[in-house]
N, C-alpha and C positions, 0 to 999 in steps of 0.2 A: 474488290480484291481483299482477302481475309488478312488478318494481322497476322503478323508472324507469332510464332510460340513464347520467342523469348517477348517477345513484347507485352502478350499477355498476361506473361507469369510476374512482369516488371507490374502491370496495370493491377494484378494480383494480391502484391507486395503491397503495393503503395494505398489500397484500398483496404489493406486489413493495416497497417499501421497509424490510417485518417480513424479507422473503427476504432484502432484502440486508442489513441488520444481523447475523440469524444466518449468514448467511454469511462477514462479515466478521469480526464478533468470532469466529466458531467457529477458522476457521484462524489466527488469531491464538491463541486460546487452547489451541489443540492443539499449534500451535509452539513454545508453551512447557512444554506439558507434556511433550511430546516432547524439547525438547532440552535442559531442564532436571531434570523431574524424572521422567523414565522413562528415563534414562541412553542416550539416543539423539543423542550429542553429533556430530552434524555437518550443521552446517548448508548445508555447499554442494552436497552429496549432496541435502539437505531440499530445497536451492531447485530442484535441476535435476529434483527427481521433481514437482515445479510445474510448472517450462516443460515438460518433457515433455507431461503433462497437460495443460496450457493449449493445445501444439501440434496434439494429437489431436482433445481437442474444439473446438476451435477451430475446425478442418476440418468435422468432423461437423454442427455448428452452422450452417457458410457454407454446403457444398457439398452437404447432403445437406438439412439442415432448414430450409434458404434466412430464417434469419433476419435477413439481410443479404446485401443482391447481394454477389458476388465481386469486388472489386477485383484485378488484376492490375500486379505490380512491370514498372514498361515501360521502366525502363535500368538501366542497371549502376550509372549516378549513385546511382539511388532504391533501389538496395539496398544500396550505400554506406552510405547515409544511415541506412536501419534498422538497418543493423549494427553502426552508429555507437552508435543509439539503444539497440540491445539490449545493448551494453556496457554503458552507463553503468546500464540500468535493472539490469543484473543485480550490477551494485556496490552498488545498493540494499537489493535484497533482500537479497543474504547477507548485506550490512552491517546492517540488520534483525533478521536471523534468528540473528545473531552475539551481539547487543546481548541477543537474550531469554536466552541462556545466563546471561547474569551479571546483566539489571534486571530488575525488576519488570515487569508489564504495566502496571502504572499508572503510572510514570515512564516507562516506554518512550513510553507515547503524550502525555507531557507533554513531551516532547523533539519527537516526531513533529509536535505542534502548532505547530510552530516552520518548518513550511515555508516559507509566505508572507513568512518574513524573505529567507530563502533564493532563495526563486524572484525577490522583488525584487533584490536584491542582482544575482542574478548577469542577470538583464533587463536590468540596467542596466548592468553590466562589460561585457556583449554587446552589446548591439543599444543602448548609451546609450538608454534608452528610460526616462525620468522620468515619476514620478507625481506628484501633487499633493505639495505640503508635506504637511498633515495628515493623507494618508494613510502618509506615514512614520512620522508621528507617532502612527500606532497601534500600530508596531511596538513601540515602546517594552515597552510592557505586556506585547509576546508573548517577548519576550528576559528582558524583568526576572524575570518570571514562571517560567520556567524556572529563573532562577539561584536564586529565592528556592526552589523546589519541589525546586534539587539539593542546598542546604543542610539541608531541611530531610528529606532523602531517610536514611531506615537504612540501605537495602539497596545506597545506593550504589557503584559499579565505576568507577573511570576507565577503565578499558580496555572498556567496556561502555558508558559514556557517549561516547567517542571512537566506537566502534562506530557508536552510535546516530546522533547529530551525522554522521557521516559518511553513513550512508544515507538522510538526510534531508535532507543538503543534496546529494546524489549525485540524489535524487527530483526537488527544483526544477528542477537543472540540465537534468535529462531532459527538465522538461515546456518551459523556454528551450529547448534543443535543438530538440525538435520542432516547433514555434514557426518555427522558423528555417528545418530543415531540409527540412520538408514541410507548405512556405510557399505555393508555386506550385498553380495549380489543377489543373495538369495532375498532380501527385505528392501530393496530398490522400489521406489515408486516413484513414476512420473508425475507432474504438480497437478495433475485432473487429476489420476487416481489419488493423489496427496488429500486433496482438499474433499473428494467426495468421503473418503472417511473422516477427516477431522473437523466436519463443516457440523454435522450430527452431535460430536461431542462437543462441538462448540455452543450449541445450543443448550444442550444439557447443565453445562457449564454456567454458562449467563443467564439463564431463567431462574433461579435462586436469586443469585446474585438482581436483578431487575426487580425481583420479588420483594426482595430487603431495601433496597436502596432507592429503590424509585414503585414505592407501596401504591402512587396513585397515577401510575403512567395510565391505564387503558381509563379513567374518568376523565381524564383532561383531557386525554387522546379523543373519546368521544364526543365532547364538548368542543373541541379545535375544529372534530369531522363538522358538527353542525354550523359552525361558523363557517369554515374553508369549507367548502364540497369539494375540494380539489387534493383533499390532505392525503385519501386511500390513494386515488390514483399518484400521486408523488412519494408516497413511499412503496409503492410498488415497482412504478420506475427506478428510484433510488436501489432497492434490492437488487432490480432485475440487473443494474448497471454493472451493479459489485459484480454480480455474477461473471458477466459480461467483460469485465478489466480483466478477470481473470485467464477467461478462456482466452482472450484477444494475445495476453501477453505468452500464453502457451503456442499458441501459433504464428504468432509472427517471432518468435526463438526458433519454432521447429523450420520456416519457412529463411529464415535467414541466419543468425547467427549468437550467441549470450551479448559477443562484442556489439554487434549493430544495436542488439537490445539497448547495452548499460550507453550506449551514444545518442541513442534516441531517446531514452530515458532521463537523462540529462536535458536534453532540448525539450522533453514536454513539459517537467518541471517552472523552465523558462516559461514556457508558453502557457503554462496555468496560471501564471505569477499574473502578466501582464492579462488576461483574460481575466480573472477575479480584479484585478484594480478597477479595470475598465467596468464591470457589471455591481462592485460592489461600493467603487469611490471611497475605498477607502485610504486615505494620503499616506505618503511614502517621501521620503528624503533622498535627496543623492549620496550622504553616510548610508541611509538603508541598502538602496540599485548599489553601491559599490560594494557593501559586503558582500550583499549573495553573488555579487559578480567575480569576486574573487573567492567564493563557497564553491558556484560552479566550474571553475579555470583549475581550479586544487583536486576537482574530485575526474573532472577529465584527463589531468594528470595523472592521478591515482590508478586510475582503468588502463593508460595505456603504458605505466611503468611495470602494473603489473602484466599484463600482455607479455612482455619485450624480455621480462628478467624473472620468467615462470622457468 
């Protein structure tokens, strides 16, 4: 006896949100293992072997395996504007990817849970665009939470927490940005066509930038290969994965709902937290578990005061 439809589509669901968890935490956890402790210290080299990747398959994905019609950039304004976009998102990422050198994965994302301060914040210095009182007021929890979980952090780095904070509020700013910028219905693009044009400038972007700052990334890089044999193959996976969070989060939006998204998105945080302690041992306090515990409780407030009083 065949399953029913809705069951499928339930077995559907549930197998593209299992996809994007491991997809999500994977390159996350690779990126730390990579640039922490498999002595593969550069992260901006890391991020642009992402945009690369995101670039190609990106294309592969639109042009070839049409899992999205093709939007086409139709002025010099609207490339502008992604270029704009692909700046700031690529201050993110390395700023991200800088932070795991020196924090933990579990504090990294008890930082990371702090965006929705952030995206507020600057919605409002931009576009004066106020929300309710009380939805400020959840904010509270997602700030205090932090400070209690940085007090109560071993493994703590200012120059890693500054990182971090920095590519977090770099992240809001992007999603204000676009917002803003590709506002108009004529310059709408969905987040695959988003990223297939800003994944290219994103590269353009960071290879100077790797050029200058990290002068002897491919001699070590190929001195690490003859050591590791295993170093291409993990940063290929690595790339392939970024790619891969991407598309996953495009689809399980399109397949259920932003809300389900920012719910589930929340829980996988959780669930990255306890997965990195457990793989990387790195110790944790009950000040630490109760900040971000009260990071996450502040920012699932946040989602659904905003919901309720839009």
């Amino acid at each position: 006896m065949s399953s029913s439809p809705p069951k499928k589509q339930a077995v559907f669901i549930v197998s593209l949100v299992v996809l994007w968890y491991s997809s999500n935490i994977g390159v996350l956890l690779l990126n730390k293992f990579l640039l922490s402790n498999y002595g593969f210290r550069f992260p901006i080299f890391l991020t642009m072997c992402h945009m690369s990747a995101c670039a190609i398959l990106s294309y592969i994905s639109i042009a070839f395996l049409k899992i999205v019609p093709l939007q086409n950039v139709k002025s010099r304004s609207q490339f502008a504007k992604i270029a704009t976009l692909s700046t700031v998102f690529c201050a993110s990422v390395v700023g991200g990817n800088i932070s795991l050198r020196y924090l933990p994965v579990s504090f990294n994302q008890a930082v990371g849970a702090t965006t929705p301060f952030f995206t507020a914040l600057f919605a409002y210095l931009v576009t004066l665009k106020r929300e309710a009182w009380i939805t400020y007021g959840t904010l509270v929890p997602v700030v205090t939470g932090v400070v209690i979980a940085s007090e109560g952090e071993p493994g703590f780095h200012l120059y890693g927490f500054i990182m971090c904070i920095s590519a977090t509020a770099a992240r809001a700013f992007k999603s204000v940005l676009q917002s803003i910028l590709l506002s108009s219905e004529g310059e709408k693009l969905n987040s695959m066509n988003l990223l297939l044009y800003m994944s290219p400038v994103a590269v353009l972007i960071l290879m100077p930038v790797a050029i200058i700052m990290e002068p002897n990334v491919m001699e070590v890089t190929l001195s690490l290969a003859k050591e590791h044999r295993y170093l291409w193959v993990l940063l290929l996976l690595n790339s392939t994965l970024a790619y891969s969070a991407n598309l996953l989060n495009f689809l399980v939006t399109k397949y259920t709902s932003a809300l389900t998204l920012q719910v589930l998105g929340n829980a996988k945080g959780a669930v990255a937290v306890v997965i990195s302690i457990l793989l990387f041992r790195n110790p944790v306090t009950f000040i630490g578990i109760a900040g971000y515990s009260l990071t996450v409780i502040g920012v699932a407030a946040y989602g659904e005061t905003k919901r309720r009083y839009r």
